[in-house]
N, C-alpha and C positions, 0 to 999 in steps of 0.2 A: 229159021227153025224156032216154032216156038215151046219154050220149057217150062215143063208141066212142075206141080205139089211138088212132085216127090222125082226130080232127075234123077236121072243114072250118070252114073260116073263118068267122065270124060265131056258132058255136054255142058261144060262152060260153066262160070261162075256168074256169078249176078254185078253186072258194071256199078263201079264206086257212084258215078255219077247220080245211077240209078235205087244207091242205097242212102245217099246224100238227101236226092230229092222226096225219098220217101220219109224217110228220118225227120224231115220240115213239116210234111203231112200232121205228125205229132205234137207241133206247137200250140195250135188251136185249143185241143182240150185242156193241155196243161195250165197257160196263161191265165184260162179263165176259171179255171178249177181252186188256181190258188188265189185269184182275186175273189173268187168267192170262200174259198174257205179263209180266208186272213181276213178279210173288208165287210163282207155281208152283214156277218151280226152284227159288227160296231154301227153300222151303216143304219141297221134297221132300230139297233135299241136307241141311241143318241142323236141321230138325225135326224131320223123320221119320226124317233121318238115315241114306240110303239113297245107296248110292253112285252115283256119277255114272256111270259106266256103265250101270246102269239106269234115272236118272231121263232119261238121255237115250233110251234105246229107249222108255220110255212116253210122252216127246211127241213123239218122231218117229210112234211107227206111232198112236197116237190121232190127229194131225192128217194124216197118210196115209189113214188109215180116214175121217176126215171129210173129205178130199178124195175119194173114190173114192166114197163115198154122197151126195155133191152133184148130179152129172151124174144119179144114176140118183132121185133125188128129183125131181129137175128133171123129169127123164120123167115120172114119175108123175105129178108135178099137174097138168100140161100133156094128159095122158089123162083128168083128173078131169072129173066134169059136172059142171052146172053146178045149184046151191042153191038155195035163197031166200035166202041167203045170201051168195052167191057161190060162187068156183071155186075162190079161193084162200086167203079167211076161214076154211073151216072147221077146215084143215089150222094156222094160226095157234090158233085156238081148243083144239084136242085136245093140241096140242104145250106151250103154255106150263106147264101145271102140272106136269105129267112134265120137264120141260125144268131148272124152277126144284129141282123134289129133286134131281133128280140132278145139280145144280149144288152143291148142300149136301153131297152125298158126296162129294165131290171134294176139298172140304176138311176133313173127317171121317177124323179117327186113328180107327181103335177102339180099346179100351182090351186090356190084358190082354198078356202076352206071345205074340206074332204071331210067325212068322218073315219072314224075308225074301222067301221068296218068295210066301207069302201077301198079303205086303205090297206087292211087286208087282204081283200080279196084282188084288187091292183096287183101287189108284190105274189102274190101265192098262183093266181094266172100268170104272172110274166117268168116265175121262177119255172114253172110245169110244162109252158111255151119251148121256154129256153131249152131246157132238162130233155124235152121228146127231140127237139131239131138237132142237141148233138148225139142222142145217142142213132138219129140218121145218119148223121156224119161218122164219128167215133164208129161202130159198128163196122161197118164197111171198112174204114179203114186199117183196123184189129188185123181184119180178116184179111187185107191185102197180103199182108205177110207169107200167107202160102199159096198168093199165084205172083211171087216178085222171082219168079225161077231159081235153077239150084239148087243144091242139093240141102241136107243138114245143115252145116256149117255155116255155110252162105246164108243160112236162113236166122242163123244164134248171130251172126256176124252183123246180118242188117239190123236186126233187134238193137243189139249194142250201138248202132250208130242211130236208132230212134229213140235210147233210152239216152244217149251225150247228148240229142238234140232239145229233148225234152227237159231234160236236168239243167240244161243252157235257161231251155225259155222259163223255166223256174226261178231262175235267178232272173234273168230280165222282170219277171210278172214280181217278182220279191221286188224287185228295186222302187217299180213304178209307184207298187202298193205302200212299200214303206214310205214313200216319198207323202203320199195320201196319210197314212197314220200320224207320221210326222205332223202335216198340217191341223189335221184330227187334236193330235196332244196338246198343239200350241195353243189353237185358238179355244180348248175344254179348258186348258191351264187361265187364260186368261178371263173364263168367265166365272170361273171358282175364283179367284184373286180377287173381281171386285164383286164378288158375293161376303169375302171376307170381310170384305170394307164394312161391309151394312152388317153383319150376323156373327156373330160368333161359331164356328164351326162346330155343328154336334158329331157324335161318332159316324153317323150315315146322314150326310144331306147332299138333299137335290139341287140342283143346278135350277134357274130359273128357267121355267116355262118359254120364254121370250128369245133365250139365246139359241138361234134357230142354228149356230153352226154354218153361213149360208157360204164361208170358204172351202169349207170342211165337206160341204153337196157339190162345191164347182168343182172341186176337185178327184173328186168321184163319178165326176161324171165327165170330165177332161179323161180319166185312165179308162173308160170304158169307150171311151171314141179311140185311143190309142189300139186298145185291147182288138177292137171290132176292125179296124186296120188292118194290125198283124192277121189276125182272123184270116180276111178274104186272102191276103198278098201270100200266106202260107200254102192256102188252098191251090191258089192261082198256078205255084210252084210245084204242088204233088201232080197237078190236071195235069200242068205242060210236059213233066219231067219224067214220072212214071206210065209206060206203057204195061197194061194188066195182061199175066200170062195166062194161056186158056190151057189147063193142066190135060194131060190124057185121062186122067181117071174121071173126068167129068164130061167125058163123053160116051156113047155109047148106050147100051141100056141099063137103066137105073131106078133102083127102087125110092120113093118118095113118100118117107112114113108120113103118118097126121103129125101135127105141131104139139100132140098129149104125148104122143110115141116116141117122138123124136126126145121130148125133156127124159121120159122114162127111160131110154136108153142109154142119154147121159149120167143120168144121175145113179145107173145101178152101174157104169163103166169106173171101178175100181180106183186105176191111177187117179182119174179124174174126180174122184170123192175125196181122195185124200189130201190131194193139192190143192184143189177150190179150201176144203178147211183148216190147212196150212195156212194158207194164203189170207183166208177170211179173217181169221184172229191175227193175223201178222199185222196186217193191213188196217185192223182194227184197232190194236196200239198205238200203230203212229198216225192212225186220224185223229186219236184220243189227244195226244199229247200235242198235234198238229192244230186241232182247230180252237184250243185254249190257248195256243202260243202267245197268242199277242195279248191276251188279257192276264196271263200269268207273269209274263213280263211285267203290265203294267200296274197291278194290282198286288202281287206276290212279290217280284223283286226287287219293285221300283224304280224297272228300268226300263222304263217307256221310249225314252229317250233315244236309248240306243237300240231301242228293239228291230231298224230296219239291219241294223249291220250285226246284231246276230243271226237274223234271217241269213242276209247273206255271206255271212261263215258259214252256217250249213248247209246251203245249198251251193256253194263255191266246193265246200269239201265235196258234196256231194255228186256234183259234175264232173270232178277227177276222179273219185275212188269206182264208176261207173267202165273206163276201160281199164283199170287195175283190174276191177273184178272178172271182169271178160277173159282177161290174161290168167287170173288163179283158175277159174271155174273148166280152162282149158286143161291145166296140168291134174287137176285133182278131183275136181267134177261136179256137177250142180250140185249135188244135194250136200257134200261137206262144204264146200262154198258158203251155203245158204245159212247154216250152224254159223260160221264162226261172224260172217256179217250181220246177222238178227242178234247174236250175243252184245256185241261191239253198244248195243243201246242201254243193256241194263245198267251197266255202270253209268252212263252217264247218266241217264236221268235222275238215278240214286244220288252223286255231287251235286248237281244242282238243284233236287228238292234242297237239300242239306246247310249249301251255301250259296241260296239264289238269290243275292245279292253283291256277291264280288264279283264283278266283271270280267279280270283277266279269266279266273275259273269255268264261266259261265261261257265265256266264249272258244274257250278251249276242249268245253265238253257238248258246246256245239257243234265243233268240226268232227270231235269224234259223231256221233248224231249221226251227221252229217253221210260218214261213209255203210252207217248202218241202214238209213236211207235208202242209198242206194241200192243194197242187195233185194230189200225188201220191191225198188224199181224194177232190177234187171233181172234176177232169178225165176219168180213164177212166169213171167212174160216168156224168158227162153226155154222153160219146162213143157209152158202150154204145149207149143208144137210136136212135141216128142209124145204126148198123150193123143195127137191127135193122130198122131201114125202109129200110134198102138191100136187105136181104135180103128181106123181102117182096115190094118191087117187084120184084125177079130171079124171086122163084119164089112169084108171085100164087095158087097153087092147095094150096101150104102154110100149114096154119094152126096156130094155137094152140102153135108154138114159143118164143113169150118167153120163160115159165120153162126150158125148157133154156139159151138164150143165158145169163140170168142165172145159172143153177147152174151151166152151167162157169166161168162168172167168178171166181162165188164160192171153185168147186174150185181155183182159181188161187192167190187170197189164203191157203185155208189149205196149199195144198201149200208154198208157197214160206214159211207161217208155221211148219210143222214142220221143213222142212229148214233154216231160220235156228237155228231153236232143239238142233235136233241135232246140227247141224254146229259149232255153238257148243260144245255140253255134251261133244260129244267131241273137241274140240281140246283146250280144258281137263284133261279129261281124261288125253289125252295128254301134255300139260306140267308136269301133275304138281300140278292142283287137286286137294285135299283136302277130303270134307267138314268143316264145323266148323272149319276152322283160323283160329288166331287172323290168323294172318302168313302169307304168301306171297313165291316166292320171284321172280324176274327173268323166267324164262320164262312164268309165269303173268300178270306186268303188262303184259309183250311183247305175248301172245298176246289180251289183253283190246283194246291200243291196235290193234294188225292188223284185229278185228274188228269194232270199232269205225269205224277210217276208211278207209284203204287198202284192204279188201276193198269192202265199202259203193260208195266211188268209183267201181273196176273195174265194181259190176256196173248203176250208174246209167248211166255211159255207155253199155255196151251196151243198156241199155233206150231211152236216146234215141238211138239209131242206128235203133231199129224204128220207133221213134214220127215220126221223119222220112219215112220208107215210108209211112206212113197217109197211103191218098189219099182221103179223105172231106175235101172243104172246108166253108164257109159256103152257098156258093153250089148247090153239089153237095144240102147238105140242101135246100135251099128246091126243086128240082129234084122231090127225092122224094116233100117232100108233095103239090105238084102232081099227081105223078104215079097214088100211091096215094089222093088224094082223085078220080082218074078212074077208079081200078078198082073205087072204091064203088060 
């Protein structure tokens, strides 16, 4: 028997096996999410050696461009029929191998004397390449979550086991990169050292022209063969392991608005306004303070050094307090769940602008970090679903909408992961970051610490000013499956 969206009671729950292997499904995006948000920039400013003013326009408009192709992806599969395969399978399937090259281009110098602008447009095609093939992938896979059968629970329950899988390959994708940074530091360290030899160090100087880094490229491009590995072998396991359930409400006859009608109906669906901009500012903080990590380490706290093993204090923390939180959000309920985990950041980041340079401190208010993380992980993800059974009961003659719900969510995550990353790269920028420089001056540590904490802050409390407005309860859910188990 196969089990639709929304089960009725009694019709079995969703097999571990089958939450397991979906939970894998989620390593893909993550691994290379964080290899690119940790590696990219240093990659493109000091490597490649491309100045910050451009390496900021190519991950603004690539992850602009992967937000803008999410919504209309989203359309598509939700138009798609339906397989011996599934609806959403096959879209996973045709994506991962395209997905994974063009994940390898991305970190692929060519050789030979290139210009600059070739050189741009190189990295800004292979980023935009990259950015459309997952959110092929990603999309689809969003949306699996409500044909993996079962009811409610089963459905918060599997989420939990793709946000431990996820928060795993975080720390995996932390370790590879840190390992990358590390070699990054050693061999930048040694070419500022016999710069000294010749120069006297001024307040900002440049590293020579000459010192191409060219361990510092093998080894960026060693983690992106590794990355593109996990990639398929992940994939390989969601294809084998998860069979797609073909829901009842997605059969029969069904209305199919235009792809203008469909965003307008989202967007004036209530719950759904207030937790996309919950979510938007939440999400936006810790991109903010996520994707200067490793330059506020090395430049603000001057701990370069150990910058991979604070990475992996926080996402170690962050891997555990993932089914702690599962456990609280059962007794007392997402949305005070989501308060006391989003809070859990302000303080730390306040200690560590404060004292970012003592390491026991810094690593300890990484782990705190770490489990705030997390909520900001697992909370909107297990809310979505309940919004979209809100939204079915409301408008019972609409069907086969999840993948949109889910693609513009996902459009959320990378809009607000380009705008961290660009608004970062051109602050610096403006303050007078240098690529390559051994040393920086006052306005650059300034400007790392601002983005860092104090921005961050600002924009997590407006995220839980919205997240207070969410009027979806506990009660309110149990409500809806009653409801939509009578519209079956």
């Amino acid at each position: 028997m196969r089990i639709g969206t929304h089960a009725v009671k009694g019709s079995g729950g969703i097999p571990l096996a089958r939450k397991m292997c979906y939970a894998v499904g989620g390593v893909p995006h993550q691994i290379t999410t964080v290899a690119i948000g940790v590696s990219l920039q240093i990659f493109l400013l000091d490597v490649v050696q491309m100045e910050a003013a451009y390496v900021s326009m190519i991950l603004f408009v690539s992850r602009a461009w992967d937000a803008v192709t999410d919504p209309l992806v989203g359309y598509l599969v939700s138009c798609s029929k339906w397989t011996p395969i599934g609806k959403l399978t096959p879209w996973l399937v045709l994506s991962t191998p395209f997905g994974v090259l063009s994940y390898l281009l991305l970190w692929f110098e060519p050789h030979g004397s290139m210009s600059q602008t070739l050189s741009v447009l190189w990295f800004l095609t292979a980023a935009c390449l990259f950015e459309t093939l997952m959110s092929c992938y990603n999309v689809p896979y969003l949306s699996l979550n409500m044909f993996l059968g079962g009811d409610k629970r089963d459905r918060d329950s599997a989420t939990a086991y793709r946000m431990s899988a996820e928060m795993l390959a975080m720390l995996l994708a932390s370790i590879i990169q840190g390992q990358v940074v590390s070699v990054y530091n050693t061999e930048k360290q040694e070419a500022c050292q016999q710069l000294d030899q010749a120069h006297e160090t001024p307040q900002s100087t440049p590293s020579p022209q000459t010192a191409s880094l060219q361990e510092t490229q093998k080894a960026f491009l060693t983690s992106a063969l590794v990355m593109g590995a996990l990639f398929f072998l992940c994939s390989l396991v969601l294809f084998l392991g998860v069979k797609e359930q073909q829901a009842p409400l997605c059969s029969g006859d069904k209305v199919r608005p235009s792809y203008l009608t469909s965003l307008k109906m989202l967007i004036c669906h209530v719950p759904y306004q207030r937790l996309v901009l919950g979510f938007v500012f939440s999400a936006l903080a810790f991109q903010m303070s996520w994707s200067n990590f490793a330059l506020f380490c090395s430049h603000a706290a001057g701990l370069g050094a150990e910058f991979q093993y604070l990475l992996l204090a926080l996402l170690a923390s962050a891997s555990v307090a993932v089914p702690l939180w599962q456990a609280v959000l059962l007794r007392i309920g997402k949305k005070a769940t989501v308060f006391i985990g989003l809070s859990l950041f302000i303080p730390a980041v306040i200690i560590v602008a404060c004292v970012p340079s003592n390491l026991p401190v810094f690593m300890t208010m990484c782990i705190l970090m770490g489990f705030s993380v997390a909520t900001v992980f697992l909370l909107p993800w297990s809310m979505l679903p309940d919004v979209v059974d809100d939204f079915a009961a409301r408008h019972p003659s609409y069907k086969d909408l999840e993948p949109l719900f889910f693609s513009c969510y996902a459009f959320c995550v990378k809009l607000v992961g380009g705008l961290s990353v660009g608004i970062s790269t051109m602050i610096l920028q403006f303050v007078g970051y240098r690529a390559g420089a051994c040393n920086h001056g006052d306005g650059v540590v300034t400007a790392l610490i601002v983005l860092f904490s104090p921005v961050p802050i600002a924009l997590l409390l407006i995220g839980m000013v919205f997240f207070s407005y969410y009027p979806i309860n506990e009660r309110q859910c149990l409500q809806l499956q009653e409801q939509l188990t009578t519209i079956q």
